[in-house]
Steps between C-alpha positions, in 0.01 A plus 500: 500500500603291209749595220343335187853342456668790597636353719382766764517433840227645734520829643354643841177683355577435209720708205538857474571625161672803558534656131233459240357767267164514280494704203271587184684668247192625303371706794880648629772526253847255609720646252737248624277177387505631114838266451364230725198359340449175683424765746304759374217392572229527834641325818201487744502391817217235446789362277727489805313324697421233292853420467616614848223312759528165383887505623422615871544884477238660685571867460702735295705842522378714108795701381445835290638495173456868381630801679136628502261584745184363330663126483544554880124570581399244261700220675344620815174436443617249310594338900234662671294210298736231470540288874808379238716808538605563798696783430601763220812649400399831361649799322555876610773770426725464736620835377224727575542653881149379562519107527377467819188667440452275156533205700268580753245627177537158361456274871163711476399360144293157479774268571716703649555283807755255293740766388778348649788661267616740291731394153666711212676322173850622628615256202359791272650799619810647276645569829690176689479726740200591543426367840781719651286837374356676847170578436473088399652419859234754656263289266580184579544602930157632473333136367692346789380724758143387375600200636558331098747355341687658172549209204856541372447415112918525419722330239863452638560848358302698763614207805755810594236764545296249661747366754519919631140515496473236763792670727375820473131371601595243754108473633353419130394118381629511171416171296758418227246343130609258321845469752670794258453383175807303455611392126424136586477427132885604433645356870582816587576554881678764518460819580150357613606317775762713672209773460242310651709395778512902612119570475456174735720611738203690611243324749201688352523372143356199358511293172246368276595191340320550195544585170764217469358325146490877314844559590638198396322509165292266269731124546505539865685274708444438899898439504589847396240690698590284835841673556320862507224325769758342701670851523195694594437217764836573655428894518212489652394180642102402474371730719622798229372306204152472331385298212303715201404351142497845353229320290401562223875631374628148610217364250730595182759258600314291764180398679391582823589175658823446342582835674346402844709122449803667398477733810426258708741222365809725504389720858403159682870306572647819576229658817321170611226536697495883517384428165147665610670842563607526101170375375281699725678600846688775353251632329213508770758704721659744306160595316316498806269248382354394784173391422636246269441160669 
């Protein structure tokens, strides 16, 4: 694998990208992309790839965007005929009594096979607390009992009702995006990283290192986003961490391979050689991605 002055060291198999999305906002309405406009625009996966391969990632994890059903059968098949994605994050209301039953409807549909999670914008609810509601625990217990993992999309606001989740569901893999959604832009640490500190307490959650360029805005700087690495590092240790570009939201502020360098630059003095369990390890275990070579 080469890093097309990356600086990107090779990884066992290859990368894992473990948070991308696709989009087309002319075919499903992202009422959230109407202030964004370097965004608003179709993201395909073709794109990806063209940007992705050359660096040495090999497969990725897709991410839903919407809390809506149809994205999640259209990233299926999306999968089902893409060797590229190895797995999908999908969408399903965790609310409604019959989860277990939609998530065995959807392992049915073309694709199916790579549902390997379930995520909700948690950010979005009015509610911090949101992930403390009971019929959201039964939710989330039933996609672990599948044998998935449950995406925790949280701002340091809902880190709280996150940190009870995990205690109250010992026996779920809960994967932390974008590690919390710190305000790297202001140097804010805390209540972020007192928070954190309590949801990784638990052995069954992990952390995405991603999302580090949007959060620490337009002029960012590797020296202000290394302390929030460094701290992650320390919580969980490699084998708890996994790289994602959360391409192509990284794209307004960054390119793909700035993300992947910075990752990789900042993640890299800190585990060693476990670097292989952040940039694909991790990943391959916890989303039970086992036919990824």
């Amino acid at each position: 694998m080469t890093g097309l002055g990356t600086g990107v060291s090779p990884a066992v198999g290859g990368i894992i990208d473990s948070h991308h999305h696709v989009w087309d906002p002319a075919k499903r309405p992202h009422d959230w992309l109407v202030a964004l406009p370097s965004l608003n625009r179709p993201f395909d996966l073709r794109q990806l790839e063209q940007v992705a391969k050359p660096l040495g990632v090999s497969a990725t994890v897709l991410v839903q965007v919407l809390n809506d059903p149809a994205e999640t059968e259209e990233f299926l098949a999306l999968a089902g005929a893409s060797e590229f994605i190895a797995g999908v994050i999908g969408w399903v209301d965790l609310t409604d009594p019959g989860v277990g039953e939609t998530l065995a409807r959807l392992a049915e549909l073309p694709g199916g096979d790579k549902l390997v999670g379930v995520r909700h914008l948690v950010q979005a609810e009015p509610d911090p607390a949101w992930l403390r509601r009971p019929e959201v625990r039964r939710g989330v217990r039933a996609v672990s009992e599948s044998g998935r993992t449950f995406d925790l999309l949280v701002s340091t606001r809902e880190l709280p009702a996150a940190a009870d989740l995990a205690e109250h569901l010992e026996d779920a893999t809960l994967v932390i995006d974008h590690i919390a959604k710190p305000e790297i832009g202001t140097s804010t640490w805390e209540p972020w990283t007192s928070l954190i500190g309590q949801l990784a307490r638990s052995e069954s959650v992990v952390c995405k290192i991603s999302g580090l360029v949007s959060q620490a805005g337009r002029h960012w700087d590797p020296a202000a986003v290394r302390p929030y690495v460094e701290r992650v590092v320390e919580l969980f240790g490699p084998k708890r961490l996994l790289f994602g570009s959360d391409w192509p939201v990284c794209t307004a502020v960054a390119s793909y391979d700035q993300v992947l360098g910075l990752a990789h630059d900042l993640v890299v003095p800190l585990v060693g050689q476990e670097i292989d369990a952040v940039f694909g390890g991790t990943a391959r275990r916890i989303y039970k991605l086992a036919s990824v070579p």
